[in-house]
N, C-alpha and C positions, 0 to 999 in steps of 0.2 A: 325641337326640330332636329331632324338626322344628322346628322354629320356633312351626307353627304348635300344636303340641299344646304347648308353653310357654304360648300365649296364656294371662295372667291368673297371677297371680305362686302359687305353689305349682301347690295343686290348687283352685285358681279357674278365672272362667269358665263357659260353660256345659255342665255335665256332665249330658248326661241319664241320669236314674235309669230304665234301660232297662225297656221292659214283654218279658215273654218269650213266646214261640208254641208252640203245642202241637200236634200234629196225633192225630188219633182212631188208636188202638192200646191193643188188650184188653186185652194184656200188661202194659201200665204202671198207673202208680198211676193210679186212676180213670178209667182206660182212655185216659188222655193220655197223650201222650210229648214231649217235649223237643222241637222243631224246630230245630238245631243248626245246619242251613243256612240256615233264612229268619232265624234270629237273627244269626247272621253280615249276612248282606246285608242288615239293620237297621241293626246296628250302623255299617258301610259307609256307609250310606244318612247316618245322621244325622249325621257326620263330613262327610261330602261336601257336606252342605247348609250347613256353620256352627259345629257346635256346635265343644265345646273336647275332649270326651272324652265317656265311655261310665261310666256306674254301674251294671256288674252285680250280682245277689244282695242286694238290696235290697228291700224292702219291696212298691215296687211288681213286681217282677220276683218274687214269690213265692215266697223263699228257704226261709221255713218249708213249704211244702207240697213242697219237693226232696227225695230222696234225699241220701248223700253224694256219690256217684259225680255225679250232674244237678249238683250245685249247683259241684264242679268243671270238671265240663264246661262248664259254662257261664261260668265268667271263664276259662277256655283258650281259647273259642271268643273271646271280647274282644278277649285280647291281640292273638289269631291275627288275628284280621279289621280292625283297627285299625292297628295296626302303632307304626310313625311318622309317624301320620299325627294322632293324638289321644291324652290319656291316659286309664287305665284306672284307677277307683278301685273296686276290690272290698268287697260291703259281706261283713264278717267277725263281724256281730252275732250270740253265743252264749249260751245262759245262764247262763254263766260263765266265767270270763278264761282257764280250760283251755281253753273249747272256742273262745272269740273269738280267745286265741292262734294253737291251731291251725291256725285255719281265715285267719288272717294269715300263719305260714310257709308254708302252700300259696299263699299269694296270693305272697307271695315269690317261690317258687319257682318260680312261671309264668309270671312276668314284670311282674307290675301295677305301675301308678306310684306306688300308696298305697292305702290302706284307707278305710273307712267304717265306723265301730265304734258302735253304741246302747252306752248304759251296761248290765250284766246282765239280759235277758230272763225275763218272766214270776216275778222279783224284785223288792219295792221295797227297794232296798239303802240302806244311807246311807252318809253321805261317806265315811268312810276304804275302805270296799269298793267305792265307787266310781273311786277315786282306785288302789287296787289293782290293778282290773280294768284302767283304763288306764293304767296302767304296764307294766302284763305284757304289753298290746298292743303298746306302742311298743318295747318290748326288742327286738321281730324285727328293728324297721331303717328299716321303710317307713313312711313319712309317712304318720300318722295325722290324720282329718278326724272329732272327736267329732261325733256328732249327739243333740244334743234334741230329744226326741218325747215327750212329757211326757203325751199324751196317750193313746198307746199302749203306755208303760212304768209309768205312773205315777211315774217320776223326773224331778225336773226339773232340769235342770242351768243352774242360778241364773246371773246374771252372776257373782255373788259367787264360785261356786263353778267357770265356768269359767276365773277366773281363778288358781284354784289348779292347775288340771288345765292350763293354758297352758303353767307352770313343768316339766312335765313333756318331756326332751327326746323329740326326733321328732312330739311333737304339735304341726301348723301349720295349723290350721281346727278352728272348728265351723259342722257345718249347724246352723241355727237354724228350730226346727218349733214354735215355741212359738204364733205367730201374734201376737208383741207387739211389732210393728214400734220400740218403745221401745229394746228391747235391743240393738238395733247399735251406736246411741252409746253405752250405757253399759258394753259390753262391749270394744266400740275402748277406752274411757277408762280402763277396769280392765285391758287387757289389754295397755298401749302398751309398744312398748320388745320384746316377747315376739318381735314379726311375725305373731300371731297373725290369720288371716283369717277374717273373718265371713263364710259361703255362706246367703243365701237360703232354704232349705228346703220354703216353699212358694209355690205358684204362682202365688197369686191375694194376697201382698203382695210382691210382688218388685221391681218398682218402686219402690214405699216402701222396701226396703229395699238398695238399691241406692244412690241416693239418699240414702242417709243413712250411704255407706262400705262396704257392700259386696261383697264381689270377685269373687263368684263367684255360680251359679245353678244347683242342683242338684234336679229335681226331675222330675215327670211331663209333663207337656203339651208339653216340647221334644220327645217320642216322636209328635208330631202335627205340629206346627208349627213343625221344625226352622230355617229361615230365618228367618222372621219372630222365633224367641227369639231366633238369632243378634243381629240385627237390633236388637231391643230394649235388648239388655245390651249392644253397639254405642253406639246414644243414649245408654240413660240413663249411662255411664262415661266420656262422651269429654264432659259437658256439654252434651246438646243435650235437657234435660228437657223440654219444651214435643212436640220430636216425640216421643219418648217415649211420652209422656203420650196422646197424639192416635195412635199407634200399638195401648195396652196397654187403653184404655179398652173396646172392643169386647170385647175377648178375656176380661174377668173373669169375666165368666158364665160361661163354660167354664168357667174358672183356681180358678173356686169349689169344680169337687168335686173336685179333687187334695186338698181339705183335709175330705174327708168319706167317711165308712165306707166307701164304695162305690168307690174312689178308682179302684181297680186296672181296674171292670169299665168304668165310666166312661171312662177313659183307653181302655181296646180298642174301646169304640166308638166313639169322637173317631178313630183311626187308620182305621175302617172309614169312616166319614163322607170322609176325603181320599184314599180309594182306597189305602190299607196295608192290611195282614194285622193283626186285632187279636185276632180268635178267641175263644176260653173261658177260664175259669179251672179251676185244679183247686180240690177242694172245700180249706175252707172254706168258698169264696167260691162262691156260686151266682148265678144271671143276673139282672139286675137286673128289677126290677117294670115292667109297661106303663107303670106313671103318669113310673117316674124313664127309663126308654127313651124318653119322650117328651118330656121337660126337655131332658135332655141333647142331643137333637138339635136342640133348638129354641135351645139353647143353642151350639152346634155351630154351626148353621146361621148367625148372625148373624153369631160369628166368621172364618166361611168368606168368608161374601158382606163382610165389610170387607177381609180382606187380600187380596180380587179386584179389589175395587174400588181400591187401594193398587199389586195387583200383585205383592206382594209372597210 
């Protein structure tokens, strides 16, 4: 592997949790289809600007609204398009460790650098089925990165508690969605000695949590403002919090609705706002309201006109 797809020790760094393109076709589900090449040359794109890698089948990438066949196709198209030049964390979130397994030896077997696992979907499990599930993840091989999302699983994966799931081997990250910028310290501090890496999870406390240890930045908004995330987790890791900070400040208002229902549609309109492809969603998710289309762009819009005036 490159040099540079090592940047940031495991699977740190900044990995963007890819948005995916659809184009108009009866045939498919809700008459989308998969757009396999503009995702490809996304994926390209955001590598080429900065980032550290690519997070397909993930949440914001709308893993639940794929088929089987789509939601392979789409971390093949990753590896494929990526190469060595970034790495590929597949998210492998299932309702259960049979199917989170599974869908980790495919990601094996296409080549990914490691996985992205929720705890059991549309379950609130407790600990020992928790602790189950991720083990039976990590048995395939690939470096496992747990994610908390407490708010879309209703599980929370305590410091307390990922400190037991640390001891598990192949698991080397959690993303952290909890939005309690507290937890990095006290999760470094329970988890020392492990190597365990704390990633970021959302957009709009990354900075804080960067700042306070770290390593990595896995989330939506680098799908818009590849460079400038670069950029960010740059400053805030080498010690220069002050630019940082005078960097990230504009950008929050955006970085706000990566952490809100709408996250997905949001995000596609931020990529249309810089002249990307950001399109539709399949249902669940329907278009966002005139009042939040006009937030967002307003919010858009400030962040655009700072990193113009930066240049960046």
């Amino acid at each position: 592997m490159s040099e540079h797809a090592q940047t940031g020790r495991g699977l740190g760094g900044v990995v963007v949790a890819t948005a995916l393109p659809y184009r108009e076709d009866p045939s498919a589900p809700a008459g989308l289809a998969v757009d396999l090449d503009r995702y490809a040359e996304h994926c390209r794109w955001l590598v080429d600007n900065g980032c550290h890698g690519v997070g397909p089948n993930g949440s914001l990438g709308e893993y639940s609204s794929l088929t089987d066949a789509e939601r392979r196709a789409v971390a093949r198209t990753a590896v494929a398009a990526v190469g060595d030049a970034g790495k590929v964390v597949v998210g492998v979130h299932g309702v259960g460790s049979h199917q989170a397994r599974h869908w980790a030896e495919i990601a094996a077997e296409d080549g990914a650098d490691g996985v992205l696992c929720l705890p059991p979907t549309m379950y609130r499990a407790n600990k020992g089925e928790i602790l189950a599930h991720f083990m039976a993840v990590a048995s395939v091989g690939l470096p496992v990165m747990v994610y908390n999302n407490p708010i879309d699983t209703k599980v929370d994966l305590t410091p307390e508690l990922i400190a037991e799931i640390a001891q598990i081997d192949n698991v080397v990250a959690v993303k952290e969605f909890s939005g309690d910028v507290r937890r990095v310290l006290e999760i470094r501090e329970r988890t020392a000695g492990t190597g365990l890496d704390v990633i970021s999870g959302a957009d709009d406390v990354v900075l804080e949590s960067l700042l306070m240890g770290a390593t990595g930045w896995f989330a939506g908004f680098p799908n818009v403002f590849p460079a400038a995330s670069a950029r960010l987790f740059e400053l805030a890791t080498t010690g220069r919090a002050a630019e940082a900070r005078e960097l990230y400040e504009p950008l929050v208002a955006a970085f706000r609705w990566d952490s809100r229902t709408e996250f997905v549609q949001a995000i596609k309109l931020g990529m249309e706002q810089v002249g990307r492809y950001g399109g539709p969603c399949r249902p669940p998710r329907g278009p966002l309201t005139d009042a939040m289309r006009t937030q967002v762009e307003a919010d858009m819009a400030r962040a655009i006109a700072a990193l113009e005036r930066r240049d960046v």
